[in-house]
Backbone bond lengths (Angstrom), bond angles and torsions (degrees), N, CA, C in turn:
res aa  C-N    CA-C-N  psi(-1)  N-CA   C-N-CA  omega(-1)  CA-C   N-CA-C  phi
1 X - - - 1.457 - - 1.534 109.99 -
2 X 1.307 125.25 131.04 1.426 122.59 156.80 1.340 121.65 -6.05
3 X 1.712 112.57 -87.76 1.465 126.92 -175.14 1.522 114.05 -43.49
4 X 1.438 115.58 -38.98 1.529 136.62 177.46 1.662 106.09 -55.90
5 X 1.658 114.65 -68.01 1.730 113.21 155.91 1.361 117.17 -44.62
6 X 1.081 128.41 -88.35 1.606 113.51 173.49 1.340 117.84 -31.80
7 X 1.126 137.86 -56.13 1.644 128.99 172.18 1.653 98.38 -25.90
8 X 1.608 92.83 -75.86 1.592 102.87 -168.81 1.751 118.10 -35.36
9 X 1.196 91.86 -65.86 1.297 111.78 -177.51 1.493 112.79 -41.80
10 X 1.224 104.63 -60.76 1.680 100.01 179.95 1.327 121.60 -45.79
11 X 1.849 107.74 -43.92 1.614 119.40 -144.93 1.874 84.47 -84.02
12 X 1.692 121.62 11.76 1.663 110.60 -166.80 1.659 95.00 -95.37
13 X 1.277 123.24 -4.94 1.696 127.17 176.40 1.772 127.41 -149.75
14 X 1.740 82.31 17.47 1.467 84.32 -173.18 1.780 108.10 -137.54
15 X 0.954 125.13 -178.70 1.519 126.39 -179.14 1.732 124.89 -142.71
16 X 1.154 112.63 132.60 1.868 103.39 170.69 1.354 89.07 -122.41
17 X 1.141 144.29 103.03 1.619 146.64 161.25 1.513 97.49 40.22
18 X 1.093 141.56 -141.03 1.407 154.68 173.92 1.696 116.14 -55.84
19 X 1.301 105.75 -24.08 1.769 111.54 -179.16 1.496 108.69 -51.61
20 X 1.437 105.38 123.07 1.627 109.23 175.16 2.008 91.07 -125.15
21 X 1.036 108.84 -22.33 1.149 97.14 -170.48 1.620 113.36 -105.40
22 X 1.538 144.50 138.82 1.370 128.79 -155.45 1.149 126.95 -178.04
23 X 1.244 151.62 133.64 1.681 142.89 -162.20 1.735 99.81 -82.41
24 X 1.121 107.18 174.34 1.916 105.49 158.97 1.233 122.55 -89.60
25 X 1.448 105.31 2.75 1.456 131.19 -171.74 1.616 95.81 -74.90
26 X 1.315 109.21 -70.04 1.515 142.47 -179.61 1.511 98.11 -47.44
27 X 0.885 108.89 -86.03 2.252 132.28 178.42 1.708 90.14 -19.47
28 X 1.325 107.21 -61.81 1.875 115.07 -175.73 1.070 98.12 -50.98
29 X 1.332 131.58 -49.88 1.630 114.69 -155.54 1.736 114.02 -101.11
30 X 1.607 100.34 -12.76 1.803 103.15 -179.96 1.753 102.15 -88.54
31 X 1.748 121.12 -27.83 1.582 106.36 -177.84 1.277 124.44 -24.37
32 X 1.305 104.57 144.93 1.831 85.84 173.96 2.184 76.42 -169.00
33 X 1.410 91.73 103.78 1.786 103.28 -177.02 1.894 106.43 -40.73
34 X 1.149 114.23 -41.01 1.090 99.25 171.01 1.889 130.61 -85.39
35 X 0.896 84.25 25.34 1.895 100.68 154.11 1.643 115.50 -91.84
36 X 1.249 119.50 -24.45 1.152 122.98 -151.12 1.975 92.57 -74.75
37 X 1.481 112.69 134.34 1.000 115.45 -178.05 1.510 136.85 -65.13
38 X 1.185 151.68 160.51 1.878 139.82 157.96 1.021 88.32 -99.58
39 X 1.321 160.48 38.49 1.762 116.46 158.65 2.073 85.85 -113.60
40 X 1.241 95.06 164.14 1.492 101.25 154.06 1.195 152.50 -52.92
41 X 1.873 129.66 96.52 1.325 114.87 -163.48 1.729 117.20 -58.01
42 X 1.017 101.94 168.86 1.357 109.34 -174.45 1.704 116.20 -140.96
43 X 1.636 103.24 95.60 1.517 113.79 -179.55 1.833 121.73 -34.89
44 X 1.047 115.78 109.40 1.850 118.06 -165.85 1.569 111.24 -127.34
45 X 1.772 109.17 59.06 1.316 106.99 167.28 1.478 125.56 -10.39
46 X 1.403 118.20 -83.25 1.398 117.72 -178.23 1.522 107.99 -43.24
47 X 1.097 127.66 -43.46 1.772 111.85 171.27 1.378 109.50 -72.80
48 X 1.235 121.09 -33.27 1.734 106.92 172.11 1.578 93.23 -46.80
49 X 1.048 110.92 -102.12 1.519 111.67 -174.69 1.283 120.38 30.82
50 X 2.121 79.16 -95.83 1.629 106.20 -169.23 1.449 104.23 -42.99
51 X 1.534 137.17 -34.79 1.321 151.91 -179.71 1.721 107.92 -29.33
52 X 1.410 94.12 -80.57 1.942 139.60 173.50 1.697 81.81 -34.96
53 X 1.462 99.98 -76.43 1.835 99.83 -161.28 1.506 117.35 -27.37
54 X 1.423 110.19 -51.46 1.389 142.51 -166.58 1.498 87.36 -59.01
55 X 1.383 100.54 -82.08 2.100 103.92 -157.18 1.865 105.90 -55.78
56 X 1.374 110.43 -15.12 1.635 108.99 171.67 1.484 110.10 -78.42
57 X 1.292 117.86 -51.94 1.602 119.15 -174.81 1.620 119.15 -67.83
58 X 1.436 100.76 -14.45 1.377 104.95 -168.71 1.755 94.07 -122.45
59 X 0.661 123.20 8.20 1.562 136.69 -160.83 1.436 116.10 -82.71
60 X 1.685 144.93 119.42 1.396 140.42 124.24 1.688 113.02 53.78
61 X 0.981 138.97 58.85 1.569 126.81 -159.65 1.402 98.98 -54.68
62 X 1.345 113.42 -53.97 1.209 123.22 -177.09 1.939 125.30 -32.03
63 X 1.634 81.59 -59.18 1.573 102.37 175.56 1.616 107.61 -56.80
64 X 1.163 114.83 -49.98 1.450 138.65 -176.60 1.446 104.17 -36.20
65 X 1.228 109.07 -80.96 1.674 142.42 155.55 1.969 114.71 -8.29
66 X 1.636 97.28 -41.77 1.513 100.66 -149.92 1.737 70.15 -102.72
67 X 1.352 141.88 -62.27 1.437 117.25 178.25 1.605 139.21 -43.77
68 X 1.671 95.86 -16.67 1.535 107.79 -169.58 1.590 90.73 -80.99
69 X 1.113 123.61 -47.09 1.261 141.60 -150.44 2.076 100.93 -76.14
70 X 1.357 101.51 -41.93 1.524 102.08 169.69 1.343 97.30 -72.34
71 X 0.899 154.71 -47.06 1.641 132.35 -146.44 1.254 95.13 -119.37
72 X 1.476 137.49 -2.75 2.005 114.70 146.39 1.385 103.02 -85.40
73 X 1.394 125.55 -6.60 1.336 127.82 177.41 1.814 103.42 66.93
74 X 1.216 112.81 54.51 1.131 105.83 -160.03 1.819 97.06 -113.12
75 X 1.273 114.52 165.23 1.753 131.10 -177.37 1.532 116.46 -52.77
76 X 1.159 118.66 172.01 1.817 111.05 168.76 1.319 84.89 -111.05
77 X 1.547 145.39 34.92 1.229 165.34 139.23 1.704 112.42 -68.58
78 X 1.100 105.45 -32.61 1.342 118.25 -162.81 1.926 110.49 -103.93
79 X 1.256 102.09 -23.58 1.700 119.81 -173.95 2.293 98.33 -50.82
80 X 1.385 117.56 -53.70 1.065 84.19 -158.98 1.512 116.36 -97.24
81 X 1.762 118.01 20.52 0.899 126.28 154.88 1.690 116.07 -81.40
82 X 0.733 92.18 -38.10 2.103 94.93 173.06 1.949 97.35 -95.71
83 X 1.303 136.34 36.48 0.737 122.61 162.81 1.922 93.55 -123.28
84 X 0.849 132.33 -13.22 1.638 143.32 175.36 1.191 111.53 -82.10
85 X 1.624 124.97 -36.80 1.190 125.42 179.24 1.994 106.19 -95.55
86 X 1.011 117.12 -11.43 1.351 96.56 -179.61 1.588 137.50 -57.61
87 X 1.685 93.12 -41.49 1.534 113.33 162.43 1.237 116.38 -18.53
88 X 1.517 113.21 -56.41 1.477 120.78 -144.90 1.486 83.87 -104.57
89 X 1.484 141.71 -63.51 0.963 110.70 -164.79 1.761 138.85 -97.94
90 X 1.832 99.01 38.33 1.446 103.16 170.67 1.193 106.41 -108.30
91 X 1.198 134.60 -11.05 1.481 143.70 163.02 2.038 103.89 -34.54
92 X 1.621 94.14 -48.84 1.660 96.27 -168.67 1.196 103.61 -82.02
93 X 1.311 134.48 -1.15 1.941 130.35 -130.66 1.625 95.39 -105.78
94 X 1.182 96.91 119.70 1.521 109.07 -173.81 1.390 130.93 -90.75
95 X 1.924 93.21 -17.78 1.682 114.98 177.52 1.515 91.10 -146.68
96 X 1.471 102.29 -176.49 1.629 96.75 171.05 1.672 104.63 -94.37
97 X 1.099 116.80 -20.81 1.323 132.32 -169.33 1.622 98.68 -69.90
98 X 1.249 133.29 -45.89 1.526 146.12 158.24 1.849 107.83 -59.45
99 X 1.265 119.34 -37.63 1.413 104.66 174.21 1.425 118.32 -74.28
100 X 1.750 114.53 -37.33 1.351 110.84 163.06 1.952 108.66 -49.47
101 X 1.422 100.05 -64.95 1.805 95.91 -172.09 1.444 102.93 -14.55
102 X 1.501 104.57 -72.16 1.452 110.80 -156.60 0.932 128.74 -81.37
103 X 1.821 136.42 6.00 1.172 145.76 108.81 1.474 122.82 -15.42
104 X 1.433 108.59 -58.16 1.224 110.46 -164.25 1.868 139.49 -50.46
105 X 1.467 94.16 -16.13 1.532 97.71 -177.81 1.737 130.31 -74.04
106 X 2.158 82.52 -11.85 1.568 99.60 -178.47 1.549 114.52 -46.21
107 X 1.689 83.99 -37.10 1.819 96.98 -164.62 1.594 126.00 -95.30
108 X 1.568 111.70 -1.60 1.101 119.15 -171.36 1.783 104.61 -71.33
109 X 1.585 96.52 132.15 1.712 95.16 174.96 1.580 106.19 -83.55
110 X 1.653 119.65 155.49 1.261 154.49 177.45 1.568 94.36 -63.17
111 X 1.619 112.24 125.88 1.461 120.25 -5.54 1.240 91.60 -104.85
112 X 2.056 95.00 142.24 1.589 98.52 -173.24 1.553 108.81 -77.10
113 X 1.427 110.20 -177.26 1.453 105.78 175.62 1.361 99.09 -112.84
114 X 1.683 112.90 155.01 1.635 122.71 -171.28 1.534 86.18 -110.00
115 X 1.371 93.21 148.85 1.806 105.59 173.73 1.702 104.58 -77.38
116 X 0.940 130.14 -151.40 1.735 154.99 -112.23 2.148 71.64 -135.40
117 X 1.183 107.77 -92.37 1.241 132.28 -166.31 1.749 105.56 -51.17
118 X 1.588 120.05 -43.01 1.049 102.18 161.97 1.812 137.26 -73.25
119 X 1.328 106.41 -16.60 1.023 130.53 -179.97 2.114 122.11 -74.49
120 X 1.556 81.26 -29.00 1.512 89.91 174.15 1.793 107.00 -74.70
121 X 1.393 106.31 -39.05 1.396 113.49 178.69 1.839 118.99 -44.74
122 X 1.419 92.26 -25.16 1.790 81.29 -175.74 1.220 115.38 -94.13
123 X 1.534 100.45 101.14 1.852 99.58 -174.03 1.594 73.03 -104.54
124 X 1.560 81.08 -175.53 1.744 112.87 -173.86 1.400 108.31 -90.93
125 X 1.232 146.35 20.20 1.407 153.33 145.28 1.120 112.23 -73.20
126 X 1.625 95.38 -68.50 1.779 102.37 177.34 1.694 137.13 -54.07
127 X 1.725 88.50 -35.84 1.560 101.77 -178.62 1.968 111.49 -68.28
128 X 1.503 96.18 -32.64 1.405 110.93 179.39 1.532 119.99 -38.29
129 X 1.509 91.07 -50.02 1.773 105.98 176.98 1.153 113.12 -85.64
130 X 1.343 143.29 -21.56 1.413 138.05 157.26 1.570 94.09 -47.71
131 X 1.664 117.76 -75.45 1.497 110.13 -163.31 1.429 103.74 -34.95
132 X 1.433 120.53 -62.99 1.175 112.87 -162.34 1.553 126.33 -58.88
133 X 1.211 103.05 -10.34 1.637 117.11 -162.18 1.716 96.50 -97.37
134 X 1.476 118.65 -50.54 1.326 108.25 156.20 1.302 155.17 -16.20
135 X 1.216 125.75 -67.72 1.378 106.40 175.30 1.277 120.29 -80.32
136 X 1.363 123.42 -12.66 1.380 123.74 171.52 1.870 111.86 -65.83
137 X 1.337 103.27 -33.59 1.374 117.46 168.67 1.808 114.84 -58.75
138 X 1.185 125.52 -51.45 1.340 126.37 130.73 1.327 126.51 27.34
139 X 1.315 101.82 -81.16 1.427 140.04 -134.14 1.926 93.46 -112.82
140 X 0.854 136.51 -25.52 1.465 167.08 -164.01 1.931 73.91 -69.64
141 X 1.699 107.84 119.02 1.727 106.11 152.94 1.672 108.41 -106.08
142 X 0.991 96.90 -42.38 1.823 91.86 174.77 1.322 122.33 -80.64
143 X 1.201 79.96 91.36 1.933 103.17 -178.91 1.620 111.26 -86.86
144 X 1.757 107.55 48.62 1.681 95.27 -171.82 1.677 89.47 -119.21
145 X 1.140 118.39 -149.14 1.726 121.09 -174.85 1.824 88.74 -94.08
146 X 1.211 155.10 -5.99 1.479 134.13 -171.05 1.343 83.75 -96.50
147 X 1.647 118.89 -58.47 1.647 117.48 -179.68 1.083 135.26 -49.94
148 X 1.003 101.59 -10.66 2.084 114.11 -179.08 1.388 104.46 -116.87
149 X 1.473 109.35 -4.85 1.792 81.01 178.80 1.851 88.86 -113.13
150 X 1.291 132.75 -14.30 1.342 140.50 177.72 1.546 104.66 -73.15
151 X 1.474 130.31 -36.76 0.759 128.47 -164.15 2.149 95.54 -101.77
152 X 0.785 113.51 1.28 1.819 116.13 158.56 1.157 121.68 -121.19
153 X 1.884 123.88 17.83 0.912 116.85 156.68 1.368 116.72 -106.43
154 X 1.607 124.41 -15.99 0.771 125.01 157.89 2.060 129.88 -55.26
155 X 1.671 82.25 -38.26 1.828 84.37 -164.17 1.899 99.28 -79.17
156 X 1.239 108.96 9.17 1.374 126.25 170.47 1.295 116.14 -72.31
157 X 1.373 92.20 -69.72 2.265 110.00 -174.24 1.451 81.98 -61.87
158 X 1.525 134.46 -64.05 1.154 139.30 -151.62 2.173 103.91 -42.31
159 X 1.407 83.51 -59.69 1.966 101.34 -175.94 1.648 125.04 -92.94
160 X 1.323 96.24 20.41 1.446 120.97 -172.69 1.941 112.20 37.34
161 X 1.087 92.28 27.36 1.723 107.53 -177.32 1.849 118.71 -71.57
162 X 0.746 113.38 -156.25 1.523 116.99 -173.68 1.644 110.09 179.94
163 X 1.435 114.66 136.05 1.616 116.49 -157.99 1.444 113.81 -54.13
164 X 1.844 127.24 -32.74 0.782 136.31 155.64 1.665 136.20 -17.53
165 X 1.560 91.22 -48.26 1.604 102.26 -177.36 1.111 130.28 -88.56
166 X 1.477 115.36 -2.90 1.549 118.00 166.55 1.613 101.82 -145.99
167 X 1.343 146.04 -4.30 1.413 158.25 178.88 1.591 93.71 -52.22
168 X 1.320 97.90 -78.39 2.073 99.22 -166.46 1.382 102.07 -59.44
169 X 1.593 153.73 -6.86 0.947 101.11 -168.56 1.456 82.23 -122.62
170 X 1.561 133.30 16.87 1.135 121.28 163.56 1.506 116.02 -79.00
171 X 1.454 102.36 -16.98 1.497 112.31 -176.21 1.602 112.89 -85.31
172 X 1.408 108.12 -8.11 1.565 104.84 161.60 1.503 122.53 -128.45
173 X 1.352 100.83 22.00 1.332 127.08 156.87 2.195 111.94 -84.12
174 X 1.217 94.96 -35.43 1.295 87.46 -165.89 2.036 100.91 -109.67
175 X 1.603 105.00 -8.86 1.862 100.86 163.85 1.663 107.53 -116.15
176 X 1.150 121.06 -4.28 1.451 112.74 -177.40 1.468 124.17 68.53
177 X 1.416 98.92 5.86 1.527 104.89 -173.30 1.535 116.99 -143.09
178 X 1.175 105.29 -32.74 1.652 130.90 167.22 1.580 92.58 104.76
179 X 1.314 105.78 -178.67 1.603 112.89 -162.79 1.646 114.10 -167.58
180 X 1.680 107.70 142.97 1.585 81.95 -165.73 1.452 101.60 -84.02
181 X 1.460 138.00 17.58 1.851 141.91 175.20 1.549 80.47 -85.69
182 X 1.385 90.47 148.08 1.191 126.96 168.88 1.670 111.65 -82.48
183 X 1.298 98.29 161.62 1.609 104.37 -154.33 1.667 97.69 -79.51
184 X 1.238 138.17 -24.23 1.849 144.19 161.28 1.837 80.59 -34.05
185 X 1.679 106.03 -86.60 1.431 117.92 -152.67 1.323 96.29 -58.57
186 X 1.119 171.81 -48.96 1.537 154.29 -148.79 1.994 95.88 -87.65
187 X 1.074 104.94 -54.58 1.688 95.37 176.58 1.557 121.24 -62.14
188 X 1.438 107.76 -7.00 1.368 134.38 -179.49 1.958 90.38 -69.10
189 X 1.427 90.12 -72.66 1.389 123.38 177.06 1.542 114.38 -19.13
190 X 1.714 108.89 -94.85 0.852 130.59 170.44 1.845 114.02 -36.31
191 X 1.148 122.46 -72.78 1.253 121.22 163.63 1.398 93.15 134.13
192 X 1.343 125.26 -172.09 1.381 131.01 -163.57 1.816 111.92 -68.81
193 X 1.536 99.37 -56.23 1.478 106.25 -179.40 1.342 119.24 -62.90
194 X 1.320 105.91 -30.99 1.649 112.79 -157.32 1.507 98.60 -79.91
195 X 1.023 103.97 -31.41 1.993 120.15 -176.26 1.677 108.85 -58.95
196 X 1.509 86.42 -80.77 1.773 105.13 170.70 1.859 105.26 -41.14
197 X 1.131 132.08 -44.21 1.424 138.30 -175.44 1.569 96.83 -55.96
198 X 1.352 108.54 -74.72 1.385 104.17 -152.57 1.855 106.50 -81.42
199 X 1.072 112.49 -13.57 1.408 117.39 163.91 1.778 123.13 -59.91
200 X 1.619 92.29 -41.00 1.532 104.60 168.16 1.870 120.34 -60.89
201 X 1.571 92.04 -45.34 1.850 90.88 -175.46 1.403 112.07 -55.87
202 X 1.366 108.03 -32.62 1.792 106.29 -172.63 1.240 131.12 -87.46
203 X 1.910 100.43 -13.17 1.792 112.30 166.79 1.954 102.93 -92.23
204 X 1.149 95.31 -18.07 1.584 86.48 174.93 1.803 136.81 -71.48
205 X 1.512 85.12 -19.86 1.699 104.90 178.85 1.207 111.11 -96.42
């Protein structure tokens, strides 16, 4: 991100007491030329980074939003569905290039395609409990986060199951790629139809 380089950049010859971390907002108003250091900066990838990580997770949603949106090239149709999911997934976002990735499944049209790695995931154990977990899922009206996680804790106690055994591969059943949200929040995500849709193409084949 911009603000993330400038952060960096500044903090490589300059000083605010202990502040390593900082807006340009902030940086503008703490300068003071005689902070500026004599010894030699010294280029420190891994703190660039950690830098970037920071100004993304803590970062502008808005701003966030309007870069994701240029480079999937996506609608101002599309803003307040990728404006619901951002919350959750810049928390994990390690680059911006990784926060787009994991954005990306919002937008994929039906039927998406599963990679190599998601595709190995569907054995016949796992898929078993999706079937079974399905149509009752269906049938599910409270499609909010109390209804989706009440209604899989039940079909749990109910099937003496555990989230493990059908969670991951519904979660790359329904992004094609896997995702670090949990499978509640992506069906959260997706919404009722979009869920049930793409859950259907992959028990149907």
């Amino acid at each position: 991100l911009p603000e993330a380089m400038r952060n960096y950049l500044a903090r490589l010859g300059w000083s605010h007491g202990d502040d390593e971390l900082f807006s340009t907002e902030e940086f503008i108003n703490w300068f003071d030329i005689a902070a500026i250091g004599k010894s030699p900066a010294r280029l420190d990838m891994e703190k660039m980074q950690a830098t970037n990580i920071h100004h993304i997770q803590q970062g502008n949603e808005d701003i966030l939003a309007d870069i994701v949106m240029e480079r999937l090239a996506l609608s101002q149709e599309s803003k307040a569905k990728l404006m619901s999911a951002l919350p959750m997934i810049k928390k994990t976002a390690k680059s911006l290039d990784n926060l787009i990735d994991n954005l990306r499944f919002l937008f994929l049209a039906r039927p998406i395609e599963l990679n190599d790695k998601a595709l190995q995931s569907l054995t016949e154990d796992k898929l078993v409990n999706v079937r079974n977990v399905f149509p009752a899922l269906q049938k599910l009206e409270a499609w909010d986060e109390d209804g989706i996680a009440n209604f899989f804790g039940q079909f749990m106690e109910e099937n003496e199951l555990k989230l493990g055994q059908f969670g991951p591969v519904m979660r790359n059943m329904l992004t094609g790629s896997g995702s670090p949200l949990g499978v509640y929040d992506l069906l959260l995500l997706l919404g009722k139809e979009e869920s049930l849709a793409r859950l259907e193409d992959v028990l149907s084949n």
